[in-house]
N, CA, C and O atoms as a CHARMM CRD file, in Angstrom:
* protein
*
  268
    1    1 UNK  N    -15.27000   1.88900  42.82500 PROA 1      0.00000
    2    1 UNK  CA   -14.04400   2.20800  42.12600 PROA 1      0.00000
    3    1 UNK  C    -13.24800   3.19300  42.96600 PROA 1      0.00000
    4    1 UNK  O    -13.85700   4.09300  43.54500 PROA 1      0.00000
    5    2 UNK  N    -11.81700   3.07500  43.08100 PROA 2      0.00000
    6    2 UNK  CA   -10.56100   4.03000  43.74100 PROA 2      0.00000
    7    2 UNK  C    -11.11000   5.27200  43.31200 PROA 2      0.00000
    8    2 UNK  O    -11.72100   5.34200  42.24500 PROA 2      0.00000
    9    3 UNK  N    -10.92500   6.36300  44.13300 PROA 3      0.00000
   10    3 UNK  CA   -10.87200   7.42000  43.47000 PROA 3      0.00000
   11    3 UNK  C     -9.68400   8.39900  43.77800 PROA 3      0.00000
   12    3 UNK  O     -9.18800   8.15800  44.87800 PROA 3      0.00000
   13    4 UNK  N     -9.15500   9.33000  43.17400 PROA 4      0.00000
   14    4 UNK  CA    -7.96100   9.13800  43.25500 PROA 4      0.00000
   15    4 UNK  C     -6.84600   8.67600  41.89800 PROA 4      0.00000
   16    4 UNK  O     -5.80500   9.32900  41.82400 PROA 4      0.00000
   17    5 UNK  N     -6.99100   8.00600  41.27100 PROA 5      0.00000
   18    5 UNK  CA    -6.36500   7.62500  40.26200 PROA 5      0.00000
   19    5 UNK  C     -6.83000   7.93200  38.42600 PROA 5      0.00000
   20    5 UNK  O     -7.68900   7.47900  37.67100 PROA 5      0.00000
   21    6 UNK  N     -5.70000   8.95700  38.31000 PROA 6      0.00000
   22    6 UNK  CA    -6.31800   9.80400  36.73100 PROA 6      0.00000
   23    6 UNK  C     -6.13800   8.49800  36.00100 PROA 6      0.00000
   24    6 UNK  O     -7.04700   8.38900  35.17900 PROA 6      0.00000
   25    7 UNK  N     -5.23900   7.36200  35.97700 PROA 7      0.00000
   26    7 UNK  CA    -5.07600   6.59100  34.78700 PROA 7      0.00000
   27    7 UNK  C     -5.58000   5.03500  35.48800 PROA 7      0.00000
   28    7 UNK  O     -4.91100   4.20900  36.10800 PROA 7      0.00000
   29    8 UNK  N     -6.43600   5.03500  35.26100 PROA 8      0.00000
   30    8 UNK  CA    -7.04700   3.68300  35.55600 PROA 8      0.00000
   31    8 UNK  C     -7.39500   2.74600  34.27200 PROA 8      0.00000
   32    8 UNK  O     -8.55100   2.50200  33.92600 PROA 8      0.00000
   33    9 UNK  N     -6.07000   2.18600  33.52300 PROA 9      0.00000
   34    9 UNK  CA    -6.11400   1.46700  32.59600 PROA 9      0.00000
   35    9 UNK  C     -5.32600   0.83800  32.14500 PROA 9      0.00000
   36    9 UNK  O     -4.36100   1.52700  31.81300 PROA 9      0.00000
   37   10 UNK  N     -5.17300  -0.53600  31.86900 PROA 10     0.00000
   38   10 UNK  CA    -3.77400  -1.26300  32.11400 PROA 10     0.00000
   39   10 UNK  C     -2.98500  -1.32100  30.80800 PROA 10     0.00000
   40   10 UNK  O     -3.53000  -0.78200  29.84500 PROA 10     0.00000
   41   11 UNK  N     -2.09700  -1.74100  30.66500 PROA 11     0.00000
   42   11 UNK  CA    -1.28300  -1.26800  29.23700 PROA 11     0.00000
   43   11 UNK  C     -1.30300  -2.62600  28.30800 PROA 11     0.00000
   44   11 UNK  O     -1.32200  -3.79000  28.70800 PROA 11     0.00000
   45   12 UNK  N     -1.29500  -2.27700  27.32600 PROA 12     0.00000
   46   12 UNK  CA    -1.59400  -3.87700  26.48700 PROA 12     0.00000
   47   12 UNK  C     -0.01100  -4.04300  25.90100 PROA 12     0.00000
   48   12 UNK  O      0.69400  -3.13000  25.47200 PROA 12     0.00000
   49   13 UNK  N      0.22700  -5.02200  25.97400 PROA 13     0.00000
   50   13 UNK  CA     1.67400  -5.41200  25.36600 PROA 13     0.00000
   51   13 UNK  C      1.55100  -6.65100  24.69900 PROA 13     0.00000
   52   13 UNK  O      1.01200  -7.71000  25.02300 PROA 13     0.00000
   53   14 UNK  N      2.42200  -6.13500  23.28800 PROA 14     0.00000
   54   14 UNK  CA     2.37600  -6.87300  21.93900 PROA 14     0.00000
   55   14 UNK  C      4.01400  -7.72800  21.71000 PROA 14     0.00000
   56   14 UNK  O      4.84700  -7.28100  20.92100 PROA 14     0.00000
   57   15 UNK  N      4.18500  -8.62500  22.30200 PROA 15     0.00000
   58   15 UNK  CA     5.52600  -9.39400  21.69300 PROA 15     0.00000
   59   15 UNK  C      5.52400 -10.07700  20.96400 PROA 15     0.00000
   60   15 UNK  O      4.76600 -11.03000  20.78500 PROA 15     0.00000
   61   16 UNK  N      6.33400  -9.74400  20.42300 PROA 16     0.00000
   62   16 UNK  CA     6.93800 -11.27600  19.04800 PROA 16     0.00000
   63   16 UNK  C      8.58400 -10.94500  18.80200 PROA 16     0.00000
   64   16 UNK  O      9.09400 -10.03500  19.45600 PROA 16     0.00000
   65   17 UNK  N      9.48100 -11.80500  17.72600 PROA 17     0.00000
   66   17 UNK  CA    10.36800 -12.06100  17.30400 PROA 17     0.00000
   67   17 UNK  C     10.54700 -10.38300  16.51200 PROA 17     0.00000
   68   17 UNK  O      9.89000  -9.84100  15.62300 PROA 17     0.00000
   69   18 UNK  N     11.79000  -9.91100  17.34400 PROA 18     0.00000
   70   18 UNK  CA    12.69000  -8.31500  16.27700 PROA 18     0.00000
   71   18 UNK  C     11.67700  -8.14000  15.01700 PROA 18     0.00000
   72   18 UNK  O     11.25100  -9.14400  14.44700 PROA 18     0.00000
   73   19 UNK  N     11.33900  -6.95000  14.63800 PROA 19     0.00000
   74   19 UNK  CA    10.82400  -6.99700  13.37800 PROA 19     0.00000
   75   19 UNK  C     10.07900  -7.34400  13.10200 PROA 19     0.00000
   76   19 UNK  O      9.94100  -6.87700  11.97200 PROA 19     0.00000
   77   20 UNK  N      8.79000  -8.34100  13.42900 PROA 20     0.00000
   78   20 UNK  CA     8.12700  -8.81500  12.87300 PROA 20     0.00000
   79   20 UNK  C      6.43300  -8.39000  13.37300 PROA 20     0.00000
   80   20 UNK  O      5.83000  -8.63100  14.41900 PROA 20     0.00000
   81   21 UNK  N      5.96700  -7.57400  11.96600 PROA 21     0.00000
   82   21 UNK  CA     4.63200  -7.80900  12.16200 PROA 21     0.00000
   83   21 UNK  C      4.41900  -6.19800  11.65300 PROA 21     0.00000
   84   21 UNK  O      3.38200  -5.64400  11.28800 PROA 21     0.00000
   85   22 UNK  N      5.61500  -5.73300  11.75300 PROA 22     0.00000
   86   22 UNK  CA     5.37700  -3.68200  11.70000 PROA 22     0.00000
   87   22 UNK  C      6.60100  -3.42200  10.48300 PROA 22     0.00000
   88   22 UNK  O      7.53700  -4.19900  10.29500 PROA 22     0.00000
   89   23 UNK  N      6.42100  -2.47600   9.91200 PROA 23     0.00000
   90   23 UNK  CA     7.04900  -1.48500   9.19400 PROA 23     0.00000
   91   23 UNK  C      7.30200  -0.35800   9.79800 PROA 23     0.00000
   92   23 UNK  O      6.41700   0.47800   9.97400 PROA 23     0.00000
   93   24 UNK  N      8.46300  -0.19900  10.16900 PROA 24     0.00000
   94   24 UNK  CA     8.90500   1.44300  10.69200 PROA 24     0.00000
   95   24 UNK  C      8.82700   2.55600   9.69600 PROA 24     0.00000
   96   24 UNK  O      8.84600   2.18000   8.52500 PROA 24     0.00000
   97   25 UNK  N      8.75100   3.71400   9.88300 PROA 25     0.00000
   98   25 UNK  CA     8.87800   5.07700   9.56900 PROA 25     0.00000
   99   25 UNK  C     10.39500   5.76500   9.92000 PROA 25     0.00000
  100   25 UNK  O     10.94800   5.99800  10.99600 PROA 25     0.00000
  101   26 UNK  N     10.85200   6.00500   8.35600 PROA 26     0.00000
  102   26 UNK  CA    12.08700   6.69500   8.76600 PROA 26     0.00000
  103   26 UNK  C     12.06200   7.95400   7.89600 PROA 26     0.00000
  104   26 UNK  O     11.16400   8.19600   7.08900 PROA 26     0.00000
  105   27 UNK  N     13.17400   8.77200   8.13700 PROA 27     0.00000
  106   27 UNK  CA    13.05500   9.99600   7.21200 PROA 27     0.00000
  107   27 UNK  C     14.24100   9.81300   6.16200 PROA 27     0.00000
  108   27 UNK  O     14.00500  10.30400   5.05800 PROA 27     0.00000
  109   28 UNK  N     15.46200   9.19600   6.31900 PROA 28     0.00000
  110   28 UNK  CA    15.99500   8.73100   5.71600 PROA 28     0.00000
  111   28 UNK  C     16.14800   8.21600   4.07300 PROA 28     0.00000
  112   28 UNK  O     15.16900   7.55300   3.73300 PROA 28     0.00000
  113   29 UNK  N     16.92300   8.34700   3.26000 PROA 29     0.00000
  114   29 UNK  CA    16.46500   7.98600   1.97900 PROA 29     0.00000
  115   29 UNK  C     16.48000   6.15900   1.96800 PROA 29     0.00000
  116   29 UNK  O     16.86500   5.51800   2.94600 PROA 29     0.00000
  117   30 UNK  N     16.02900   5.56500   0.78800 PROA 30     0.00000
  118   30 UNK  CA    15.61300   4.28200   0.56000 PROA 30     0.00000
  119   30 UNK  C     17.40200   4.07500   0.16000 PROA 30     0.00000
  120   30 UNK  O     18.03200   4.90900  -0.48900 PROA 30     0.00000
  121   31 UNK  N     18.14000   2.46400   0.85000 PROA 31     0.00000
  122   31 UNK  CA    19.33800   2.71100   0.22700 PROA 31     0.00000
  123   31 UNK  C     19.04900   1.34400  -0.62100 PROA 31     0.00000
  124   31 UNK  O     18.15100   0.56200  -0.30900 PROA 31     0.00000
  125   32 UNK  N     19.97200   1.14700  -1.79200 PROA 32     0.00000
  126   32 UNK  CA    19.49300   0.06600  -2.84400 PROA 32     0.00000
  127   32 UNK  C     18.64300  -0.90600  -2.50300 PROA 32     0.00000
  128   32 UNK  O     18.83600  -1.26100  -1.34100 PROA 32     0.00000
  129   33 UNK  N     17.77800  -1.48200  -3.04400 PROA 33     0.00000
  130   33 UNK  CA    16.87000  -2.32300  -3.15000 PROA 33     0.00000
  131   33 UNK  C     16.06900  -2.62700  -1.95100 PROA 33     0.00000
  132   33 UNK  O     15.68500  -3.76500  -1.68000 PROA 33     0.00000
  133   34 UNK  N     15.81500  -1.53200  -1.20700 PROA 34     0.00000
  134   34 UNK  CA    14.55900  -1.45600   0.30000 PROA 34     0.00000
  135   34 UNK  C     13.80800  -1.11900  -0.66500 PROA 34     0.00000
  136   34 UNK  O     14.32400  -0.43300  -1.54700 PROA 34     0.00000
  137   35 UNK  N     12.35800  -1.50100  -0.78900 PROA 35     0.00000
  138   35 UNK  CA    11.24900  -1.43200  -1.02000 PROA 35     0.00000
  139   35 UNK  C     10.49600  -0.31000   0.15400 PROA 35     0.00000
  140   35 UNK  O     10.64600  -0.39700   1.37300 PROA 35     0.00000
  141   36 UNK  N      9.55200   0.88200  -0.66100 PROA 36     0.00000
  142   36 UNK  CA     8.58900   1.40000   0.16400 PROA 36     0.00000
  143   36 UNK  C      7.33200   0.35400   0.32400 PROA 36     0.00000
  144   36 UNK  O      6.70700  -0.28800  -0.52000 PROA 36     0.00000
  145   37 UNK  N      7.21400   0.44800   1.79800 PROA 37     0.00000
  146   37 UNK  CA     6.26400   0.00800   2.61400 PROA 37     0.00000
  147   37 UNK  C      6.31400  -1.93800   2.67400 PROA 37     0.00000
  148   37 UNK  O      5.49200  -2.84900   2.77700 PROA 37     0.00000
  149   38 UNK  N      7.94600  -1.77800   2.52200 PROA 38     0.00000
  150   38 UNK  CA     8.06500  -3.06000   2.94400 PROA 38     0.00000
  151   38 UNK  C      9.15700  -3.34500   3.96900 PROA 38     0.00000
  152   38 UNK  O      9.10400  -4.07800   4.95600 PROA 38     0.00000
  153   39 UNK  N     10.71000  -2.18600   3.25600 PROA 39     0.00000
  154   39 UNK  CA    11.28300  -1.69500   4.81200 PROA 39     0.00000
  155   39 UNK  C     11.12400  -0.73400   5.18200 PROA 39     0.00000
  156   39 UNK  O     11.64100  -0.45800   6.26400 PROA 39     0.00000
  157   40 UNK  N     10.55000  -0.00600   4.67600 PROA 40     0.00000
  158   40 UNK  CA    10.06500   1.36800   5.99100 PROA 40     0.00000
  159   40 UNK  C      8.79100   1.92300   4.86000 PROA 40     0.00000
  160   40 UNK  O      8.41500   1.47300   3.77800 PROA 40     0.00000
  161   41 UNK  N      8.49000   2.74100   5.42800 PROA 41     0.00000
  162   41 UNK  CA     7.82900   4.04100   4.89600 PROA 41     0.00000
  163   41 UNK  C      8.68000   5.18900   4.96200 PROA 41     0.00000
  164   41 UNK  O      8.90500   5.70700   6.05500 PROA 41     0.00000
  165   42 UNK  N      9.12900   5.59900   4.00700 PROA 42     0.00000
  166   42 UNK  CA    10.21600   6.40700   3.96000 PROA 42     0.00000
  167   42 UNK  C      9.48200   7.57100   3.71500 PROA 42     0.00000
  168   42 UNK  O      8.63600   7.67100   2.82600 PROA 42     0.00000
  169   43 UNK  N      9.89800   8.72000   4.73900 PROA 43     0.00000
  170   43 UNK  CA     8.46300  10.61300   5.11400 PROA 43     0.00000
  171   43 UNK  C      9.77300  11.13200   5.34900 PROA 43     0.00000
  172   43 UNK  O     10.84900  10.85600   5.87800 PROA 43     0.00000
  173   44 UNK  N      9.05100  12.19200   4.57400 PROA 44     0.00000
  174   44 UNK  CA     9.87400  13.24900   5.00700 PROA 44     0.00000
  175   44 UNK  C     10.25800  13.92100   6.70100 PROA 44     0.00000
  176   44 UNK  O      9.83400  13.54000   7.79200 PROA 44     0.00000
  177   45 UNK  N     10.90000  14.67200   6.47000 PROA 45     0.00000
  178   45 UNK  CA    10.88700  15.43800   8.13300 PROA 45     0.00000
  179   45 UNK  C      9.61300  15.95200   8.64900 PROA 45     0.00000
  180   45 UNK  O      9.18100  15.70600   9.77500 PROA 45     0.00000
  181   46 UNK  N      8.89800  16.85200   7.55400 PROA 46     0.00000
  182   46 UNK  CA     7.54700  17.01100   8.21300 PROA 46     0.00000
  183   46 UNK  C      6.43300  16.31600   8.51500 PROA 46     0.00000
  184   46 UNK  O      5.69400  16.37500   9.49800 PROA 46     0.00000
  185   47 UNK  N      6.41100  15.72400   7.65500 PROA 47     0.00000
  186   47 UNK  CA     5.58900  14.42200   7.95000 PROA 47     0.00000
  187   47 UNK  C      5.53900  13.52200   9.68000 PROA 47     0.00000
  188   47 UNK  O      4.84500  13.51600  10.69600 PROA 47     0.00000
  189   48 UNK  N      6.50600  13.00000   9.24600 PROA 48     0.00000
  190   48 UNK  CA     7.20500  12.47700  10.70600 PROA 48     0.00000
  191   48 UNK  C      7.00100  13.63900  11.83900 PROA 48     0.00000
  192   48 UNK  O      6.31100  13.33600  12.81200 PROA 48     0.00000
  193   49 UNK  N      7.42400  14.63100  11.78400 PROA 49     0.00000
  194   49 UNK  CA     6.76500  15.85100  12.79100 PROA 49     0.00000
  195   49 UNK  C      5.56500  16.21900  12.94800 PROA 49     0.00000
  196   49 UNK  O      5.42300  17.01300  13.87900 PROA 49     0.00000
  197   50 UNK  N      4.35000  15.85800  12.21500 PROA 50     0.00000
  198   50 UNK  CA     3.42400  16.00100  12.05300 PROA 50     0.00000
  199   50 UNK  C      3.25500  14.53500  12.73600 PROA 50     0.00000
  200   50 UNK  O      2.92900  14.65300  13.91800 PROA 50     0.00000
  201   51 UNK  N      3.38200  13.25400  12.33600 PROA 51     0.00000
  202   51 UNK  CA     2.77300  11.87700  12.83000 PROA 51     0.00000
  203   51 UNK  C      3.29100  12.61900  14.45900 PROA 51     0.00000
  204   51 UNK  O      2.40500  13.01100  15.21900 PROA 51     0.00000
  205   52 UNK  N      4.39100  12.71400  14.75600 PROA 52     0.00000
  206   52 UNK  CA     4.93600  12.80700  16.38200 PROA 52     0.00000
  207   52 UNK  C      3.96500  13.77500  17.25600 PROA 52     0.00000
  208   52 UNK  O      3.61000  13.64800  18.42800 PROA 52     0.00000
  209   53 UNK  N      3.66600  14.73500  16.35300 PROA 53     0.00000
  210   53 UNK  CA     2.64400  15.59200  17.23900 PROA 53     0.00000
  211   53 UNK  C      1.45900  15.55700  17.49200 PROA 53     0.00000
  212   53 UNK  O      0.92200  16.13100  18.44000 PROA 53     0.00000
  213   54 UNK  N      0.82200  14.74800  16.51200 PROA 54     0.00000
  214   54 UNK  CA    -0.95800  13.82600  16.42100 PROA 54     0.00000
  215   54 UNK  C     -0.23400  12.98700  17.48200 PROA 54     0.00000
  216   54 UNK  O     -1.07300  12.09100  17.38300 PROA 54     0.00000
  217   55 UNK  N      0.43200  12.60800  18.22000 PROA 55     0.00000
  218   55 UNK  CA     0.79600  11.51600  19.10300 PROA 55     0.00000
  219   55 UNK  C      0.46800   9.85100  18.85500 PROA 55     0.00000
  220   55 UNK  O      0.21300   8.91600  19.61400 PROA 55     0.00000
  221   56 UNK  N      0.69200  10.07700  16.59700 PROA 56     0.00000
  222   56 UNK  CA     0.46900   9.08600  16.28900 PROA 56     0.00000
  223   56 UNK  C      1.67800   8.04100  16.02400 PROA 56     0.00000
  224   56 UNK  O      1.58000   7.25400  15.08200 PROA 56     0.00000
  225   57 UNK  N      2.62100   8.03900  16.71700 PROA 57     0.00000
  226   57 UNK  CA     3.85800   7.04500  16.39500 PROA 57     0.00000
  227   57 UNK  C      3.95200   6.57700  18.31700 PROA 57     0.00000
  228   57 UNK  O      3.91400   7.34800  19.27600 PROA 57     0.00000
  229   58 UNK  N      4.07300   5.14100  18.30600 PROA 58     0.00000
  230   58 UNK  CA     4.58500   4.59500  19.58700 PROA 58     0.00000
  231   58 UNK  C      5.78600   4.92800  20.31100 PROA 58     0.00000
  232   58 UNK  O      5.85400   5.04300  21.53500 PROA 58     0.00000
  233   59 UNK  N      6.67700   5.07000  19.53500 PROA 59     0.00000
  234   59 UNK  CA     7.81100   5.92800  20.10800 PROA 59     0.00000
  235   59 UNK  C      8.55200   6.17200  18.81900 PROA 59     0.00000
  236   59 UNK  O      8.21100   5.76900  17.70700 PROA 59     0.00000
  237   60 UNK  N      9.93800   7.10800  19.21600 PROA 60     0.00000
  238   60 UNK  CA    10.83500   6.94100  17.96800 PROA 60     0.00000
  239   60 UNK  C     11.96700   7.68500  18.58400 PROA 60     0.00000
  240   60 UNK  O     11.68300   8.21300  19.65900 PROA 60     0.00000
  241   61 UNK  N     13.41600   7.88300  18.07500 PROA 61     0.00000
  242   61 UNK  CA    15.05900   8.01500  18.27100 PROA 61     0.00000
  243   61 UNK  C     15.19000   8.97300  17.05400 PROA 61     0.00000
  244   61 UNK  O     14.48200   9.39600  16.14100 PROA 61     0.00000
  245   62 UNK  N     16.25400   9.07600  17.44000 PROA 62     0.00000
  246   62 UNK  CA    17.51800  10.19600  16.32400 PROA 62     0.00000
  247   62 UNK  C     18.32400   9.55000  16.53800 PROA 62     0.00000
  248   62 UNK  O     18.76400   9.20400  17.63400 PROA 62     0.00000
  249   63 UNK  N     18.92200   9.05400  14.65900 PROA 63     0.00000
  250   63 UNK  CA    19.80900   8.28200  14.31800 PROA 63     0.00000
  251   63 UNK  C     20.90800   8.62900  13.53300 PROA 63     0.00000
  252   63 UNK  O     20.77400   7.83800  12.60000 PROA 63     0.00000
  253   64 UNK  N     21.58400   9.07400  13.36900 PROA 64     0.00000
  254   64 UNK  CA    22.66000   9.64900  12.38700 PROA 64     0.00000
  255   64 UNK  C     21.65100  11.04200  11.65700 PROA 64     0.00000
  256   64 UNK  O     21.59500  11.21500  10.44000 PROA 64     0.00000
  257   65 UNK  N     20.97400  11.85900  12.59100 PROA 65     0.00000
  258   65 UNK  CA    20.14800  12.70300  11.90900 PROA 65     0.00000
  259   65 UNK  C     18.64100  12.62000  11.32800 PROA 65     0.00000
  260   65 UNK  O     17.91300  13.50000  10.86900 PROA 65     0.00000
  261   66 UNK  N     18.46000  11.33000  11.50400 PROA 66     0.00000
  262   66 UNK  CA    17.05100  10.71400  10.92900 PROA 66     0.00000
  263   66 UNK  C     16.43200  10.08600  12.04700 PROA 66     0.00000
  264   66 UNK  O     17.04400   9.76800  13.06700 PROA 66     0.00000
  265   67 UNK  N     15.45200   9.94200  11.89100 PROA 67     0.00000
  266   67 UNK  CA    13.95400   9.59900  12.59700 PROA 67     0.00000
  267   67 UNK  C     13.80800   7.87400  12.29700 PROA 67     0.00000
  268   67 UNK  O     12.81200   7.26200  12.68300 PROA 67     0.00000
């Protein structure tokens, strides 16, 4: 094995069709008829600051103030 190299591990990548397969996390309120945990999981700010710092979310943006 190389030595020399801290990240010796290849990246797994998941495609499919926009949207499909995940529920996002927003902080945002629910606007008429979104369902929790069907269009998002709707968390508060701390929450969401808390998932971001366990380095448990894949990525995420700031959107009009929301997550």
């Amino acid at each position: 094995m190389s030595q020399g190299r801290p990240l010796d591990r290849r990246p797994i990548i998941i495609s499919g069709p926009a949207g499909i397969g995940k529920v996002s996390h927003t902080t945002r309120g629910p606007r008429p008829g979104e369902v929790e945990s069907i269009a998002y999981f709707f968390i508060n700010g701390d929450t969401f600051s808390a998932l971001a710092s366990q380095d448990l979310l894949v990525e995420y943006t700031t959107f009009n103030g929301h997550h």
